[in-house]
N, C-alpha and C positions, 0 to 999 in steps of 0.2 A: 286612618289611611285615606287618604287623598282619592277622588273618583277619577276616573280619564278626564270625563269635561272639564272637571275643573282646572285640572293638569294643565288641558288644549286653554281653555277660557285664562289662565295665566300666561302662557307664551304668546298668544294671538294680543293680550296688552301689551306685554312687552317689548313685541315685534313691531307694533305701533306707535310705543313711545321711541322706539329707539330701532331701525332697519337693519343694522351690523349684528343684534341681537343674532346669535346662531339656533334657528328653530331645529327641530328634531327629523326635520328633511333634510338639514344640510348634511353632505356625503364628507367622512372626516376621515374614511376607515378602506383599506383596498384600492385607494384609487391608482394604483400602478398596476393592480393584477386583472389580467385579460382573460385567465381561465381558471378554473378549478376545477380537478379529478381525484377522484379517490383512488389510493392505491389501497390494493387485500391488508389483512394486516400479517403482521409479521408470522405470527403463530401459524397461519390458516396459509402463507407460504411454505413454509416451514413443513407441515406436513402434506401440502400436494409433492414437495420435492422432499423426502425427506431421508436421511442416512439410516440406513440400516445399522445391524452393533457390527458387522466386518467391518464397514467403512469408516464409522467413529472410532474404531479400537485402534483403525491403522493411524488416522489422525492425531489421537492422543499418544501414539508410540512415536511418529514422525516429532511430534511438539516434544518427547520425552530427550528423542535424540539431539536436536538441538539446542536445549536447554544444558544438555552435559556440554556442547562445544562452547558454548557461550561459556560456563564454568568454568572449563578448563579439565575435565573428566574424560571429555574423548579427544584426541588428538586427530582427530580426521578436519578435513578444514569443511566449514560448508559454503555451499554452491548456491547462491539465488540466480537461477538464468530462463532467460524466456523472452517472450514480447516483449518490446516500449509496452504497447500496450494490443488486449485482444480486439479485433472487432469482426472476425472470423472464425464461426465455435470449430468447420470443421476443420482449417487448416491447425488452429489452436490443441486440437485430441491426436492430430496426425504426428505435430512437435512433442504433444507426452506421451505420445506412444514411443515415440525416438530416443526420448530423454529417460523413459524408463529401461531402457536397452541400455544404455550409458551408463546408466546410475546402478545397475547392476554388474558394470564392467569394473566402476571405478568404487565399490562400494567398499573396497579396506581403509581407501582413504579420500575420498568424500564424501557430504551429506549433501546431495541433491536436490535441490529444492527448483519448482517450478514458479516465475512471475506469469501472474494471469492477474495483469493488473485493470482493472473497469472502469477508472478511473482516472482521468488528467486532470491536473490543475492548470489553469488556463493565466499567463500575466495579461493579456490580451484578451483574446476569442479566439475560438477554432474549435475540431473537434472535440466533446466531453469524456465521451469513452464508452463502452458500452451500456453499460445503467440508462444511461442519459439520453444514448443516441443510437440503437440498436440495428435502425436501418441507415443509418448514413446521411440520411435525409433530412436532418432538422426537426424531423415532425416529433422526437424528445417522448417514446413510447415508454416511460419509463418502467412502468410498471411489466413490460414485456423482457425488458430489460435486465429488471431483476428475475426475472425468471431465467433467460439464457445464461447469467450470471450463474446461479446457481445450479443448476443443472452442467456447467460446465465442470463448477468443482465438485460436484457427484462424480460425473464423471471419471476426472482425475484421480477421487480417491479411488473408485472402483480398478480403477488402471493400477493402481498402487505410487501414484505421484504425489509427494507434498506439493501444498499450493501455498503463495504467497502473494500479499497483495498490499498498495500502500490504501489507508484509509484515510478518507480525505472527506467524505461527508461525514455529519452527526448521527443521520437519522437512519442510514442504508444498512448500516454494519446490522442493526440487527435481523436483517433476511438472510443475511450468510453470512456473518464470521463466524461462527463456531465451527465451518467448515474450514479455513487455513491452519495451517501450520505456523504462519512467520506472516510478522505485518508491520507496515513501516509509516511513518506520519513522518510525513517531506521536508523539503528544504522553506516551503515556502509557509509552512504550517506549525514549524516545529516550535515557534514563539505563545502559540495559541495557547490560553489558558485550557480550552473549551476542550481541545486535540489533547493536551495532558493527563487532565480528566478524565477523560472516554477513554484512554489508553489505560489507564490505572485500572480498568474494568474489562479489557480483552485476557480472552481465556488462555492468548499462543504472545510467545515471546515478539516484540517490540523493537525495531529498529529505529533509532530518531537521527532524520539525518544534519549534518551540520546546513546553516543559511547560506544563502547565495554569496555572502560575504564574506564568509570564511570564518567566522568567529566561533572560538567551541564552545563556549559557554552556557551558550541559550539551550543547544542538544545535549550537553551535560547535565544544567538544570532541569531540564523537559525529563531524563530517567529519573533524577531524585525522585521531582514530583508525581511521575506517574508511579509510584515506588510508594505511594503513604496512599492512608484511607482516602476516600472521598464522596460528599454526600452532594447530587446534582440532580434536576431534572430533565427524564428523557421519556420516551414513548417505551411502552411495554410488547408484549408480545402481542398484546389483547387490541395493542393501536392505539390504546390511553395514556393520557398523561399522567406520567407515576413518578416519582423521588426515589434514584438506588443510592444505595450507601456500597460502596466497592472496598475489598481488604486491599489493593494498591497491589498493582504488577511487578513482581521480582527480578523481573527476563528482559527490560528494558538495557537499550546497548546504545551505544555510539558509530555512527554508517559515517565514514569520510567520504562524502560523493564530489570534493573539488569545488572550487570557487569561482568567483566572476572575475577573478586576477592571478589564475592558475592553479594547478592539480595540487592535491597535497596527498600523494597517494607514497611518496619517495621518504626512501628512511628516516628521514631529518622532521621532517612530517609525521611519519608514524612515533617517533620516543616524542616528541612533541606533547602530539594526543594521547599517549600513553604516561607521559608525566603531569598532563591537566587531569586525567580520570585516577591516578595515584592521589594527586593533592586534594581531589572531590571525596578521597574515602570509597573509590567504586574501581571494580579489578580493570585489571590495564589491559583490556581484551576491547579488540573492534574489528568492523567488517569496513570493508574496502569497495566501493563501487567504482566500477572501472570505467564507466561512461560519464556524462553530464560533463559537469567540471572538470574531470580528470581525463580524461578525453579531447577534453574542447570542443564539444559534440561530434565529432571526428568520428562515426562508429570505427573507421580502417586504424584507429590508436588503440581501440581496448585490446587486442592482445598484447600490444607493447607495453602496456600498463600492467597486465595479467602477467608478462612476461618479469617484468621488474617488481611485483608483488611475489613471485614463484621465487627470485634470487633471494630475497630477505627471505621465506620462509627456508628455501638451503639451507640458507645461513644462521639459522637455529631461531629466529622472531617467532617469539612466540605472544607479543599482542595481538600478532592479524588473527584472526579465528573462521575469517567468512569474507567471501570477494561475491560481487554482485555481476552481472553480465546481462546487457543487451542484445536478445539475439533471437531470428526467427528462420525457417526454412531458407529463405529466399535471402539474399543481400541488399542489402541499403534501405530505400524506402520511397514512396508516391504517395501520389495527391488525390483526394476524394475529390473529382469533378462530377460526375453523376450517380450518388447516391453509389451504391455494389457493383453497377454495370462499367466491365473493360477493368476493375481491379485484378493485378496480379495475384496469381494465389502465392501463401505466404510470407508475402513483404509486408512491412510495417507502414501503416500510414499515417503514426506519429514519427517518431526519431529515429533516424535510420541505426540499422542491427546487421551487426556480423551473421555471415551464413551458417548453414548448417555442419559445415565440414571442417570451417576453422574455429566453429564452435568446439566441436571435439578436439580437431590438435589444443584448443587451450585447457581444456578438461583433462586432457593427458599431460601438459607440461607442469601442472598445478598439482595433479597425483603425484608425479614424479617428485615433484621440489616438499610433499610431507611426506614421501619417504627418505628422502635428503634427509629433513629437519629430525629423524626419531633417531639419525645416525650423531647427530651434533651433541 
């Protein structure tokens, strides 16, 4: 083996004969990154926050019960509704305190599931979501982040509320997903090899939603795939890089969230997708989100969406299974100017969300229309 000097006494010739030669000074590695922090690792999260057996058991029965509507075993329709997205824990417990008042009004005929989403995918820049950006501020606390995160969905289960959330980073899911219920990999994700993968490996059923452009194919492909084994590199509990090998998610579905050329939420739409997931070999059952696309970001449209997804379930449709809702205390939505100071309490300060009040007239017109559909 070679000494250092002689190592240094060969590059110090070469850098002589030749100046371009790259010596062992030249920076080749990081040069875009301005900071580095360590976040806890997962595990050592994990148990500063951690679920006791009532709150895991109500988790595993909430994933239980939706995995039968997805099958087609319970006929109650389920409910994803909540924020765009959190960036306010207490107004965020105040809505599942509310929503579990509901969810017990309407619980013969729906599964209520709460969005406590922490996450935005950004086509741009702008807000991240809580994780990322916990005070408002830019200053990207992440690590504090993941803590409010989780503790939020303590929280919830303690309340007795399922949680649902879309995942959109690789490395985050594992400080809290084993805490949702219901998790969804997006319109703008659902192509991702990497986002297939990692869903083949979440413990709670899988929503994939169709692309901006309306094609079913890629969110049809995206269930196969998450649906078979898979053997990838991720980080451990331990915060090491480890190799899992995953037995492939079963519970993966098809979300119709609407297009960049109009909603596809309307019957013609729905036997559609219900005949692309026939020809796939995977059951003609899907969930409906009634904002985004299908809206035309219009929060003042999702009941008229909700309203015209309740007439097909009347009417005996039995692919819809699960309608999606944007919705928080307060109506519509604002703009982060100074970090938390002068925010409305309960308004969204991503994508504007129906209020709390016409939240429930649609939570009741949707009961109404699967006790219709048991009559058909």
């Amino acid at each position: 083996m070679r000494s250092e000097a002689a190592v240094s006494a060969t590059l110090s010739f070469l850098t002589s004969q030749d100046p371009a030669f790259p010596t062992m000074t030249t920076l080749i590695h990081d040069i875009h990154i301005a900071q580095s922090e360590t976040l806890p690792e997962p595990g050592l999260l994990r148990k500063e926050l951690s679920a006791c057996e009532t709150e895991a058991a109500f988790i595993a029965s909430a994933r239980s019960a939706i995995r039968s509507i997805l099958r087609g075993e319970d006929d109650r329709l389920l409910v994803i509704v909540g924020p765009c997205s959190v960036h306010d824990v207490a107004s965020a417990l105040e809505y599942a305190a509310r929503l579990r008042d509901a969810s017990r009004r309407f619980a013969d005929d729906l599964q209520i599931v709460m969005r406590v989403y922490f996450e935005k995918p950004r086509t741009r820049m702008g807000w991240k979501g809580l994780i990322y950006d916990p005070g408002l501020d830019g200053r990207g606390d992440i690590g504090e982040g993941l803590r409010q995160a989780r503790r939020l969905l303590l929280e919830c289960a303690r309340l007795g509320v399922p949680a649902a959330s879309e995942i959109l980073d690789l490395v985050t899911p594992q400080y809290y997903a084993e805490l949702l219920s219901w998790g969804a990999i997006g319109a703008r994700t659902v192509e991702s090899p990497l986002h297939r993968q990692m869903a083949s490996a979440l413990s709670a059923p899988v929503g994939f939603k169709n692309p901006i452009d309306g094609g079913l194919g890629a969110a049809i492909d995206a269930v196969h795939v998450a649906a078979q084994a898979h053997r990838f590199p991720t980080i451990s509990l331990e915060g090491k890089a480890t190799v899992i090998t995953t037995t492939g998610n079963p519970d993966g579905h098809l979300v119709l969230r609407g297009t960049s050329k109009g909603p596809n939420y309307d019957a013609s739409s729905v036997r559609i997708a219900s005949l692309a997931l026939q020809a796939a070999g995977l059951p003609m059952r899907l969930v409906i989100d009634c904002s985004h696309g299908n809206s035309g970001k219009d929060h003042a449209r999702q009941p008229l969406v909700a309203a015209d997804i309740a007439a097909q379930l009347a009417s005996g449709s039995s692919s819809i299974c699960g309608v999606m809702l944007e919705s928080n205390l307060t109506e519509g939505r604002q703009d982060i100017a100074n970090g938390r100071k002068g925010l409305r309490y309960g308004q969204s300060v991503t994508d504007a969300c129906i209020g709390w009040e016409t939240t429930v007239d649609v939570l009741q017109d949707l009961a109404q229309a699967v006790k219709a559909r048991r009559k058909t």
